[in-house]
C-alpha positions as CSV (number, residue, x, y, z in Angstrom):
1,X,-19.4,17.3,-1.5
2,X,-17.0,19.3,-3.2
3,X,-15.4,17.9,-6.1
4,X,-12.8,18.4,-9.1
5,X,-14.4,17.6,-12.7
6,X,-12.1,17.5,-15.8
7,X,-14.5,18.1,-19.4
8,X,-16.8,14.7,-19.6
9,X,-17.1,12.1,-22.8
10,X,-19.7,10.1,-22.8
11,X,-17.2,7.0,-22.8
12,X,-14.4,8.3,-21.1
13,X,-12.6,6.4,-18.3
14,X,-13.7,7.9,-14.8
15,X,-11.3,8.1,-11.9
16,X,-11.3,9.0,-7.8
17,X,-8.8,10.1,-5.6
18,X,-9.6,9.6,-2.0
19,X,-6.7,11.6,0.0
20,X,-5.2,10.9,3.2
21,X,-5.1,12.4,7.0
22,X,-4.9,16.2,6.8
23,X,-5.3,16.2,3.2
24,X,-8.9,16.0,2.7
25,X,-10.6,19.2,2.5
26,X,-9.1,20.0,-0.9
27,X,-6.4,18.7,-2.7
28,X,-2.7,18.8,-2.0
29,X,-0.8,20.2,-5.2
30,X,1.8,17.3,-5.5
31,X,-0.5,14.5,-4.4
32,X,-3.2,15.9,-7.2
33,X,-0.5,16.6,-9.9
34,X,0.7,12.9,-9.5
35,X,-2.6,11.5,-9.9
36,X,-3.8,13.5,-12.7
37,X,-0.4,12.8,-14.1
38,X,-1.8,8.9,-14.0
39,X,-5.3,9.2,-15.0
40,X,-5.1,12.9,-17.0
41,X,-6.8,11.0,-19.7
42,X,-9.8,10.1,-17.3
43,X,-12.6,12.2,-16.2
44,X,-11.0,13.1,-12.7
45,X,-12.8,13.6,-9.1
46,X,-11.3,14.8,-6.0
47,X,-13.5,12.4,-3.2
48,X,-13.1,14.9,-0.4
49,X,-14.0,13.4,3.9
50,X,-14.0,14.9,6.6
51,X,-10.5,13.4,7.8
52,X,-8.7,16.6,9.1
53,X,-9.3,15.9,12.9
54,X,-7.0,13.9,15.2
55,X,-6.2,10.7,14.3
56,X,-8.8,8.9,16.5
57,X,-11.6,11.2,15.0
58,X,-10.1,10.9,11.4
59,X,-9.5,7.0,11.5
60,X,-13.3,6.7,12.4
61,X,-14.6,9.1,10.0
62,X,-12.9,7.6,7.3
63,X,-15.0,3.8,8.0
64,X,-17.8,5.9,8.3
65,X,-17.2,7.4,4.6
66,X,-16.8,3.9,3.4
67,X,-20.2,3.4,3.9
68,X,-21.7,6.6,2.1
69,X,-19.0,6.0,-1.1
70,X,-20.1,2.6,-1.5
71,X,-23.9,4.0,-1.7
72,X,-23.0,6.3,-4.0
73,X,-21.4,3.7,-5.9
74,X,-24.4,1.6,-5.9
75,X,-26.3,4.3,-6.8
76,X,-24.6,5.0,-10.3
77,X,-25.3,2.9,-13.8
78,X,-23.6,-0.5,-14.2
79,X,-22.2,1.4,-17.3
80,X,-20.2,4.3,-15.3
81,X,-19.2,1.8,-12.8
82,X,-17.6,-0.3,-14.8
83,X,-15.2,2.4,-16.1
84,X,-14.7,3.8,-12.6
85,X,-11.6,3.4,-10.7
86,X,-10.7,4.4,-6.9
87,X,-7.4,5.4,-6.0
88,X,-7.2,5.4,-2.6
89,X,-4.2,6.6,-0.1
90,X,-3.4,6.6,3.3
91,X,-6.5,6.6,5.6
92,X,-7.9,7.3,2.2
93,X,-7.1,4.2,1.0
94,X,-8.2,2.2,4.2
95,X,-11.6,3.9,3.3
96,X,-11.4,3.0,-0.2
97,X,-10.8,-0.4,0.7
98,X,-13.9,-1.0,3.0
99,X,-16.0,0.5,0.6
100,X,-14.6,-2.4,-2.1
101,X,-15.5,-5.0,0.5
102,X,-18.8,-3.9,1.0
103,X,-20.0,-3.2,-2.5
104,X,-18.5,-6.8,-3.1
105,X,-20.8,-7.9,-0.5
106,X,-23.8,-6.5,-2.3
107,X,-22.6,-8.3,-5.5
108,X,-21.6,-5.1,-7.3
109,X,-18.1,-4.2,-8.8
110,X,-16.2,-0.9,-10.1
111,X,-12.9,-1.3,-12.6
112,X,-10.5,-1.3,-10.3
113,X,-9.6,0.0,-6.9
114,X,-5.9,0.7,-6.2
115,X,-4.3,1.1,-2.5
116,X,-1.8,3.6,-2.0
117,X,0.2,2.6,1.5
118,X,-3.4,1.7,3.1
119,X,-3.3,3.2,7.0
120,X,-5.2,0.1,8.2
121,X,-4.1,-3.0,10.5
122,X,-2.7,-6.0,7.4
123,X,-5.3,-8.7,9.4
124,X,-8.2,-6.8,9.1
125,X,-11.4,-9.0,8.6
126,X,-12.6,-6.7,5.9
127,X,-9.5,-6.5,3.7
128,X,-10.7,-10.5,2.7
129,X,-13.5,-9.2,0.6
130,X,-12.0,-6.1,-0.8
131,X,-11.4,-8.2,-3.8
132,X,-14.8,-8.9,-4.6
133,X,-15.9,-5.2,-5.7
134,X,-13.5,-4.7,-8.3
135,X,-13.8,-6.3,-11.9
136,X,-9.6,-5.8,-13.0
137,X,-7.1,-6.9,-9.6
138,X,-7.0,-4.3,-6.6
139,X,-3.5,-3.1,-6.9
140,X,-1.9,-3.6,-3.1
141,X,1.0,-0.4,-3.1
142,X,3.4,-0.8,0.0
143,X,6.2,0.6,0.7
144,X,8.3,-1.9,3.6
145,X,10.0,1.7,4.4
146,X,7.3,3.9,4.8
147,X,9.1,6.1,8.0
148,X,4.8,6.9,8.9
149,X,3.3,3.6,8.8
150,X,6.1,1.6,10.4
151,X,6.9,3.9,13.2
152,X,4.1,6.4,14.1
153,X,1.2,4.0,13.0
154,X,2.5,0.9,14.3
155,X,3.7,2.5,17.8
156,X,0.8,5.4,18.2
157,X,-1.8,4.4,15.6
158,X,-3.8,3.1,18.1
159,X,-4.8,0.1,16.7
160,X,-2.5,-2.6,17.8
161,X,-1.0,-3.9,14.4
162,X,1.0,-3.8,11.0
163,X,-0.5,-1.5,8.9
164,X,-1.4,-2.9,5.5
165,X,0.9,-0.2,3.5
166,X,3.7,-1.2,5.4
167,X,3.6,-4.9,6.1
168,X,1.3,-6.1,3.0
169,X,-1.2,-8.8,3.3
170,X,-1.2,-11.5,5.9
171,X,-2.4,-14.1,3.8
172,X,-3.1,-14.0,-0.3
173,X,-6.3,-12.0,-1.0
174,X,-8.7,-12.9,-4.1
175,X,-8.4,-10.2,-6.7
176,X,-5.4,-8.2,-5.0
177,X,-2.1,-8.0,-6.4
178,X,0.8,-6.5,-4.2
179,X,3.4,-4.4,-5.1
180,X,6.4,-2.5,-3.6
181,X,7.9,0.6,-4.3
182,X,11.5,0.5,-5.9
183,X,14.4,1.4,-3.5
184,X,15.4,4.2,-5.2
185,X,11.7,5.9,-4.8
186,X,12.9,8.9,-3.5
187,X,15.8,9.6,-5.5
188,X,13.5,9.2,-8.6
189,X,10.7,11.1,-7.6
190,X,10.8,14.7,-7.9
191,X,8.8,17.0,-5.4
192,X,8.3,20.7,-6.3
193,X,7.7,21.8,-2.8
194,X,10.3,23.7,-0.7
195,X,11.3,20.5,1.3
196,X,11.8,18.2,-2.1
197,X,14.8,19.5,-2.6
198,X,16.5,17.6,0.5
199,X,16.8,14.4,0.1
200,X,17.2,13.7,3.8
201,X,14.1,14.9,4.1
202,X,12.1,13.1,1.4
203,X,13.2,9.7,3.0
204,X,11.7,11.1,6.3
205,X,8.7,12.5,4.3
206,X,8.4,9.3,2.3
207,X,4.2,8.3,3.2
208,X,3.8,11.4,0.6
209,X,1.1,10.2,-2.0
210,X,3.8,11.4,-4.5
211,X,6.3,8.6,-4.1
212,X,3.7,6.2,-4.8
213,X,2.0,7.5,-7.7
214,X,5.5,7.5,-9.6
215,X,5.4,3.7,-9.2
216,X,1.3,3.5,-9.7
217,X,2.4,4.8,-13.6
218,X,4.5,2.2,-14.2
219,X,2.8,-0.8,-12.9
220,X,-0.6,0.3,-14.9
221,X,1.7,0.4,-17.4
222,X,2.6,-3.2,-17.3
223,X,6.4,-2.1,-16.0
224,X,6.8,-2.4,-12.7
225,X,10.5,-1.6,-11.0
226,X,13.0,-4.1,-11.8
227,X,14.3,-2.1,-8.1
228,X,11.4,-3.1,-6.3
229,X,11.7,-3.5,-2.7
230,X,11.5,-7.0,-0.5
231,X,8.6,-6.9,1.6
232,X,9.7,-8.4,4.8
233,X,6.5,-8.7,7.2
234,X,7.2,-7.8,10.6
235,X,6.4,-8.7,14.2
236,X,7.9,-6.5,16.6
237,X,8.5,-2.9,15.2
238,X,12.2,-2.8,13.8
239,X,15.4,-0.5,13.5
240,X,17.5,-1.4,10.6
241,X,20.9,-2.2,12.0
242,X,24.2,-3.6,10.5
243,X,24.5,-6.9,12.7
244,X,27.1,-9.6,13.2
245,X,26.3,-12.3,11.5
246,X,25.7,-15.6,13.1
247,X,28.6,-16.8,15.2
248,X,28.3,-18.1,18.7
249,X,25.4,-16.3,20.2
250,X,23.2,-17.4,16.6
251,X,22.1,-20.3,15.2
252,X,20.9,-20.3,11.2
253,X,17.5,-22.1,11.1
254,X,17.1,-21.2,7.6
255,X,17.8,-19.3,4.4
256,X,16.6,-18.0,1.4
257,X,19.5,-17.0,-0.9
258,X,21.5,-14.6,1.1
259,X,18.4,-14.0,3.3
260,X,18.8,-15.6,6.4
261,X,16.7,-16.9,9.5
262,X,18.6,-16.5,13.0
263,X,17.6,-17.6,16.6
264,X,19.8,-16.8,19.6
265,X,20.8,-19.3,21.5
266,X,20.0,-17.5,25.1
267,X,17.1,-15.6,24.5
268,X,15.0,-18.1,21.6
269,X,13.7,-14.9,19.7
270,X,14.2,-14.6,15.9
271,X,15.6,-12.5,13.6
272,X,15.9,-12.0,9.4
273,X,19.1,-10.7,7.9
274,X,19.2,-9.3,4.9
275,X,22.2,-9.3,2.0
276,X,23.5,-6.5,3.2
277,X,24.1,-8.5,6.8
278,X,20.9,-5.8,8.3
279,X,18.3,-7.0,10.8
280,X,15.4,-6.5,9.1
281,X,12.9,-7.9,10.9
282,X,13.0,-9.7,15.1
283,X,10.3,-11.8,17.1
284,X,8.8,-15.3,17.7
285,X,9.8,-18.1,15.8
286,X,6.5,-19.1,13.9
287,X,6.6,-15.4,12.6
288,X,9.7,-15.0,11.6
289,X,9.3,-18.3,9.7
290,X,6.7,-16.9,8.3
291,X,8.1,-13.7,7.1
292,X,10.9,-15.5,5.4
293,X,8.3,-17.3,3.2
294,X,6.8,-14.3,2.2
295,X,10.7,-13.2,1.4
296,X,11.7,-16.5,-0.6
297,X,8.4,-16.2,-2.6
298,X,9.1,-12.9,-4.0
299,X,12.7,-13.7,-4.5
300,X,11.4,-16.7,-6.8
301,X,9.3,-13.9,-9.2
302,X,11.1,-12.2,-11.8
303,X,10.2,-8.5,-10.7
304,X,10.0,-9.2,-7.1
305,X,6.5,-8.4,-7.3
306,X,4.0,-10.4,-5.1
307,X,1.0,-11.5,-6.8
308,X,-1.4,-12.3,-4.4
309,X,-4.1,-14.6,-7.1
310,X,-0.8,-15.9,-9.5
311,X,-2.7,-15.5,-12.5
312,X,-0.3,-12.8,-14.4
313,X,0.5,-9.4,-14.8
314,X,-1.6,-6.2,-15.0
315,X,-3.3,-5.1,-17.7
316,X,-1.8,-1.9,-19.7
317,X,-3.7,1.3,-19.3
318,X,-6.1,1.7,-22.2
């Protein structure tokens, strides 16, 4: 396995990136600069897999490397686990994730993983025990406008579902705290390559590990955006669109500030406006009902942050 080594201390802080689909071989100059920029402090590993196929071969490859990392982690001293954390995105993540969930099962535990936009169905059965593997809160990064995971992965990922990075949890998780990026990601983030300086083309580009490990700084720092986004969980996969509001064809079954719940009177499907009077999210009833929970809880929290155990904020990097 190839790996990157920065110079070793015998307590320094030790810290994994796991890249993403087509990344993998060796690593990607922006992704790596953001993630040293994070953990340049740490003794730093690129956790190369072999996930440069098709999708179909990568997505499999990647639960198969969940089972040889979390060896490996079982393998090491209690000591360098315990200042080990895994930063995971994309498929990478999703891998990173399954390997949390099965060291949990086996009763041992790293620092702390973190999820960058996981590429993996939000209701999968092993996401429940992800928590149990990591001593300090998994950190849940999604982005509700990711352009990849809404729209490719969601229509020809293959998998039938949400994807985690996209749509968040289903239901609060043990040990994971959720997050979204702040509106303004792109416009903050800067990207040396030839296509950062469009920013039409960053909001297209926006899975990019880049945009997320701008955020990753300021959460570990105990400052999360103020800008962060609302997570609205989806059903059937959505268009933004300016709508009319209401009126004769809608009736308002609900509402959460300016957020509101609509159902039409002919059809009975659902719909969530936004502030902005946008259609943010469309389908059955009991979903949408459910969506606009999830939407009124994080309106209730200060930084708009969703918390998924309640029990405060993040500790500040060392």
């Amino acid at each position: 396995m190839a790996v990157m080594l920065m110079a070793t201390g015998a307590a320094r802080a030790e810290a994994w990136f796991v890249p993403g689909w087509m990344r993998t071989s060796r690593p990607e100059s922006e992704a790596w600069t953001g993630f040293t920029n994070v953990f340049g402090r740490a003794e730093t590993r690129f956790w190369n897999w072999d996930g440069d196929r098709m999708w179909p071969t990568a997505a499999a490859n990647a639960d198969v490397a969940a089972g040889r990392m979390a060896d490996e982690i079982a393998g090491m001293g209690e000591s360098r686990r315990a200042r080990l954390t895994i930063v995971g995105h994309s498929l990478g993540a999703r891998l990173t994730a399954r390997a949390l969930s099965r060291i949990g099962d086996r009763g041992i535990k790293i620092k702390q993983g973190v999820l960058l936009a996981p590429a993996v169905r939000n209701d999968d059965p092993e996401l429940k025990g992800m928590g149990r593997g990591s001593t300090e809160p998994v950190i849940l990064l999604v982005n509700p406008q990711d352009i990849t995971l809404k729209y490719v992965y969601a229509i020809a990922g293959g998998e039938g579902g949400r994807a985690l990075g996209n749509d968040g949890v289903t239901d609060p998780l043990a040990n994971v705290r959720e997050y979204s990026v702040p509106t303004d990601i792109t416009d903050t983030t800067e990207i040396a390559a030839a296509w950062g300086g469009t920013e039409a083309v960053k909001r297209i580009a926006n899975h990019h590990a880049a945009f997320y490990f701008a955020e990753l700084k300021r959460i570990l720092a105990g400052e999360p955006s103020v800008k962060a986004q609302v997570r609205v969980p989806q059903d059937l996969v959505n268009v933004e669109l300016k709508v009319a509001d209401a009126g004769i064809w809608w009736d308002v079954l609900d509402s959460a500030q300016d957020w509101k719940l609509e159902r039409n009177i002919v059809t009975g499907h659902c719909r969530i406006i936004d502030p902005d009077k946008r259609r943010v999210a469309w389908g059955a009833e009991a979903d949408m009902r459910r969506s606009l929970e999830t939407v009124r809880r994080q309106l209730n929290r200060p930084s708009c942050a969703s918390d998924s155990t309640g029990d405060g904020p993040v500790k500040k990097m060392p």
